[in-house]
Each structure stands twice: as C-alpha cells, then as structure tokens.
C-alpha positions as CSV (number, residue, x, y, z in Angstrom):
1,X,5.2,12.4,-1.4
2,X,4.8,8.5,-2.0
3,X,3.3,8.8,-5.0
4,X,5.9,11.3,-6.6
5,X,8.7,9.1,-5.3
6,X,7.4,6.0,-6.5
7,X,6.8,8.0,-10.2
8,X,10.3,8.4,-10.2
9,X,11.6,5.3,-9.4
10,X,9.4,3.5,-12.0
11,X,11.0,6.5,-14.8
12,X,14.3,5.2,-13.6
13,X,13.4,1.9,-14.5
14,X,12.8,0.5,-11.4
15,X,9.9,-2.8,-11.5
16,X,6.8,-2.5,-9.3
17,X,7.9,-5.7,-7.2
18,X,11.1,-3.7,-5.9
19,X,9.3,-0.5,-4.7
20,X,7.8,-1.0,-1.1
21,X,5.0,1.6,0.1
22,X,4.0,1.4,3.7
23,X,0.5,2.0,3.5
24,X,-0.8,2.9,7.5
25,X,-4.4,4.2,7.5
26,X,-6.0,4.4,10.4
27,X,-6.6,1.6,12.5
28,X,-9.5,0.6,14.6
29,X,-9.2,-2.7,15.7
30,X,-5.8,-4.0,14.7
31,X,-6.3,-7.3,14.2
32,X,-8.3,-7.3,11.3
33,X,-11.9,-7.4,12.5
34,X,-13.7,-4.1,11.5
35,X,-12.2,-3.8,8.1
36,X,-11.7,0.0,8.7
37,X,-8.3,-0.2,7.3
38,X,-9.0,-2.5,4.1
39,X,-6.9,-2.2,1.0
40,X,-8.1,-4.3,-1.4
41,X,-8.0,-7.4,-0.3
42,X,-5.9,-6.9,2.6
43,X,-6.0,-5.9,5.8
44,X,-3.4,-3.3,6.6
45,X,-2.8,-3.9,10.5
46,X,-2.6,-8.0,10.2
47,X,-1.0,-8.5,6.3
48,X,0.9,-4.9,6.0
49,X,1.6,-2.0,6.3
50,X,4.5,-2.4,4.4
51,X,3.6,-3.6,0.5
52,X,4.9,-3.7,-3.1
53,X,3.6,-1.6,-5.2
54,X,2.8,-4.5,-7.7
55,X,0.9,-6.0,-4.5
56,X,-1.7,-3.1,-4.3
57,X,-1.0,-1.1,-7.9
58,X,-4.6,-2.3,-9.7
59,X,-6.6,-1.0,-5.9
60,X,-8.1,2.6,-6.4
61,X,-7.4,5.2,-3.7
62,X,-3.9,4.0,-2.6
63,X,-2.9,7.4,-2.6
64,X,-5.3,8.7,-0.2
C-alpha cells in the first residue's frame, strides 16, 4: 500500500522530501548491532523507522 500511495502523491506533485515512509523490518537487536534491519546506510531501529522518501529513494528493495 506504501508504494501505491506514495505513486500518487508524487503524480500530485508532491516532492520526495515531504513524503514520509516508516520503514519497520524486523528487528533483532534494536540498537543497531546485527545490521538485520539495514537500509542502505541506515539502521532502521537507531536512525528510523520513520524516513523521507528522498532519504532512502536510490536503495533497492524499499518496498519489500
């Protein structure tokens, strides 16, 4: 559903810095020591889960 929704706000003109995705995955650790929940360059449970889509857009497989 977040990636239809966030389609349609960038058709309506909406910039990738004003959409914000919260991106939970599953989380081992939480604090950032066993990477399981990596996104890019960022560790979900310590720097998220909440991001802009222009934070993570260029990472493959946000919307898995």
């Amino acid at each position: 559903m977040m990636k239809f929704a966030t389609m349609k706000l960038l058709e309506f003109g909406f910039n990738p810095g004003q959409i914000y995705l919260s991106m939970e995955k599953n989380m081992s650790c939480g604090v950032g020591k066993c990477g399981h929940c990596m996104l890019g360059k960022y560790y979900v449970c310590k720097e998220g889960p909440v991001f802009t889509l222009e934070q993570i857009e260029d990472y493959p497989n946000i919307w898995e």
